[in-house]
N, C-alpha and C positions, 0 to 999 in steps of 0.2 A: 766672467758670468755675463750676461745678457742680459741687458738692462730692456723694461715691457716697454719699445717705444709708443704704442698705443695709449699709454697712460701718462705720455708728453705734452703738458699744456704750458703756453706760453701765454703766460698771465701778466695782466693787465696792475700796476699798482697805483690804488686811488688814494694818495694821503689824505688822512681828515683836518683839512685845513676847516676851522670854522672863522670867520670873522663875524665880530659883533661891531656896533656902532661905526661901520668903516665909512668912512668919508671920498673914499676915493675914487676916481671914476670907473665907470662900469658899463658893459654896455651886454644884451641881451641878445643870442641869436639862434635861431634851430637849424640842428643839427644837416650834415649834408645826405644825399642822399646816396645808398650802396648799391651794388648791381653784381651779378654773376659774375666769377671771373671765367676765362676764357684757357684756362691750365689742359695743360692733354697728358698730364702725368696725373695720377691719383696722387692724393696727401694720404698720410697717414691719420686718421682723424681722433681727437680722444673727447672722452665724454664731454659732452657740453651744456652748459644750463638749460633751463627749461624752456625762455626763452633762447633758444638755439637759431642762428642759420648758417649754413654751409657756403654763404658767399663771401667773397672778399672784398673787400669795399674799394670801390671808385668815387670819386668825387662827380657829383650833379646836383641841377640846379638845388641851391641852398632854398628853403622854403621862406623866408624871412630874413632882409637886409634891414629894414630899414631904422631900426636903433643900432648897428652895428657897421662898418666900413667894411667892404668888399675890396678886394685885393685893389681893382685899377689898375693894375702892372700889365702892360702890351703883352702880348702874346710872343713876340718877334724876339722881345727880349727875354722872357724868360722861359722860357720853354727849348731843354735842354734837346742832344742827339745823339747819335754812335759817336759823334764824332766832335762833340763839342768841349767846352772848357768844363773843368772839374765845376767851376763856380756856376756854373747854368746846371748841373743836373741835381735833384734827377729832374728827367723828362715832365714837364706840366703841361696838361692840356688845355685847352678854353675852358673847360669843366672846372676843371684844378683850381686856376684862378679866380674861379666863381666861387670858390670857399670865403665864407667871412672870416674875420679875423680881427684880432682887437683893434679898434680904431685910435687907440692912443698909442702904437708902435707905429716908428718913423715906415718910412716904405723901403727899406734896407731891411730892417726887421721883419715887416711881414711878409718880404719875399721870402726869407730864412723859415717864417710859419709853414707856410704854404709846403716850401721843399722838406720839412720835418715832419709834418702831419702827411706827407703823399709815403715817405720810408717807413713810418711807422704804417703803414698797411699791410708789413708783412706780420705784425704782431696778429692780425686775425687768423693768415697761412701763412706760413715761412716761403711755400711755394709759388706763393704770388712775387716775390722778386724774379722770378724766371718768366714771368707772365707777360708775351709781349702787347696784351691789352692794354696795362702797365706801364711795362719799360720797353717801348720798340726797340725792336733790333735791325738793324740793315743786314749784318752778314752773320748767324746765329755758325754755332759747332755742330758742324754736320758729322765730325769722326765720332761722336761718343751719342750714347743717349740715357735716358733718366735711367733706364735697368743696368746703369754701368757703375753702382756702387759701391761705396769704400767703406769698410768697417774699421772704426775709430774708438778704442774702449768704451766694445760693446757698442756703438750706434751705429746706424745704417746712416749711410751722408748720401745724398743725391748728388751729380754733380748740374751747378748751372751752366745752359749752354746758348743764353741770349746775351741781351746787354750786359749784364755784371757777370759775366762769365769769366772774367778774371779778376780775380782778387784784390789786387793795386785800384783798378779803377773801384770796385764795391768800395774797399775802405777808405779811395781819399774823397770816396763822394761825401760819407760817414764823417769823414773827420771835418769837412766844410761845413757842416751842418751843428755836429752834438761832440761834446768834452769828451776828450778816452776816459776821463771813471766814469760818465752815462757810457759809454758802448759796450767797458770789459765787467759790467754790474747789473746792467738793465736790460739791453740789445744781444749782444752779440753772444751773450751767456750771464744763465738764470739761473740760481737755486744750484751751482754746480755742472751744471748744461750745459757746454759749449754747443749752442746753434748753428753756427756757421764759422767755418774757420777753413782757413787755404791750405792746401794741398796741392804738391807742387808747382805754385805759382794758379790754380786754378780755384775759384769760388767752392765751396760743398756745402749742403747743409743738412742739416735733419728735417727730413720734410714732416711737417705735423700741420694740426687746426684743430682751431678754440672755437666756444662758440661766443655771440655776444651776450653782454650783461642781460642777465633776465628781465629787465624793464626797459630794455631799449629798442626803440622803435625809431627808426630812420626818419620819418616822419614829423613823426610827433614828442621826439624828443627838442630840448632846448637849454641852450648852455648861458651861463653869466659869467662877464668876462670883469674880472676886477682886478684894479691896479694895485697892489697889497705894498709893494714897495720899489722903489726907483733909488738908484745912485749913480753915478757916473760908469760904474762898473759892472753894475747890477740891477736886474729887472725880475721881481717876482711877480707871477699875475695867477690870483688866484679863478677856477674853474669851475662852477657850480652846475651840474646836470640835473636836471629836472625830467625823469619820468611820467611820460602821460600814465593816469589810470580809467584811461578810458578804454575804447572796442579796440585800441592801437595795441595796445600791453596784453598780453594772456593773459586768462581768466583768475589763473592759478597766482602771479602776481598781485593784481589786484585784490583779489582777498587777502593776500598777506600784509597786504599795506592797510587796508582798511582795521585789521584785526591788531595793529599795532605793531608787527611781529617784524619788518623790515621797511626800513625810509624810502621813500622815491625821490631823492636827492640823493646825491655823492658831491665833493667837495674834493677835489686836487688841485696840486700848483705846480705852475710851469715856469721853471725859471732861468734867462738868459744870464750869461756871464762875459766879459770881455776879455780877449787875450788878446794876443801881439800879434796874431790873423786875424784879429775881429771876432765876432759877437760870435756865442755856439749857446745851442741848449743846452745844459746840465742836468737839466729835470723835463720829462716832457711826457703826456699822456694824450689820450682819446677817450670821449665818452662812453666809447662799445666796449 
């Protein structure tokens, strides 16, 4: 039977981490800014909140540094290619790098931010990984194109034909970055979903799009970065969004907030773990 891809959203999960009396450090930054993406295959789009928009986030200038550490990492170094090492991708622009990022992670770790916050962009479109706005491609698959789909119990897979257009490279960029139980629980497949998964040696995925959080505004959103817990092993930080309710946020939220009826804070944690490759996320989100 044929599952409604139209009613495929690839949701966002915001833990309610509250801390009280935390002592730890913290540091405060707004969010960065999103832009069109540059796709020439349609997504499949499904409903999206009220506040909605149809683009896929790129990273630009962040609108406030200066309680928070900005990446600092050369350009030369970290910004990956077609043709580079698994450990340099994905690809960062000068924008990229311009994302804050907590300032109490070594600079080892906030490069590892920077390259998990740019993969997690596909959670707005899945079809923004083929997006060479994105992910440039030097030599993209000229033999196939997006109308050349593979039905996989019941889902239409798109296949990818730029930079992650083969599967090895997609997942051991994946696997540099986030634990395999965050990829086969959170990423890779949701709710039962397998998103993206290889076929014959080649990338697929279900092309969809979400929309963002009804209170978020590129703008005039702003996150709190707090250190919740540190061990040799282990690094939790917890993530505090704060929605404007002002002319930024629709109308239709700001009433709701004002009326008691929904927060304009959210509260998630991001948490790094250490293995015998080095550090990876286990837990990791976005404001939108």
């Amino acid at each position: 039977m044929k599952h409604p891809i139209a009613k495929v959203v690839l949701p966002i999960t915001l833990s309610a981490f509250l801390l009280t009396g935390c002592q730890s450090p913290s540091t405060s930054v707004s969010s960065p800014s999103l832009s069109q993406p540059s796709s020439a295959h349609p997504a499949t789009t499904s409903p999206m909140p009220e506040k909605a928009a149809s683009s896929t986030p790129t990273v630009e200038n962040p609108q406030d540094t200066s309680e928070s550490e900005s990446s600092n990492i050369d350009a030369s170094t970290a910004s990956g290619s077609a043709s580079s090492d698994i450990k340099d991708e994905p690809y960062l622009s000068s924008q990229d790098l311009q994302v804050p990022v907590p300032d109490f992670l070594t600079d080892e770790q906030k490069l590892l931010y920077l390259r998990a916050y740019k993969m997690m962009l596909i959670r707005i479109g899945t079809y923004a990984i083929d997006d060479t706005q994105y992910f440039p491609c030097d030599n993209p698959d000229t033999t196939r194109t997006y109308t050349d789909t593979i039905s996989v119990d019941g889902y239409e897979y798109t296949p990818a034909l730029n930079h992650y257009r083969q599967w090895d490279s997609f997942y051991s960029t994946l696997r540099g970055i986030f634990t395999e139980g965050f990829l086969d629980s959170d990423y890779l497949s949701f709710d039962g979903v397998t998103y993206f998964r290889p076929i014959e040696g080649n990338m697929y995925y279900i092309s969809t799009e979400r929309g963002f959080d009804p209170g978020y505004n590129q703008d005039s959103t702003s996150m709190d970065f707090t250190l919740q817990e540190e061990t040799p092993d282990k690094i939790v930080i917890q993530v505090t969004a704060t929605y404007a309710i002002d002319e930024s946020s629709s109308q239709a939220f700001r009433q709701a907030v004002l009326d008691g009826l929904i927060s304009n804070t959210k509260n998630y944690s991001i948490t790094l773990v250490r293995s015998d490759d080095g550090w990876r996320f286990s837990q990791f989100n976005v404001p939108y």
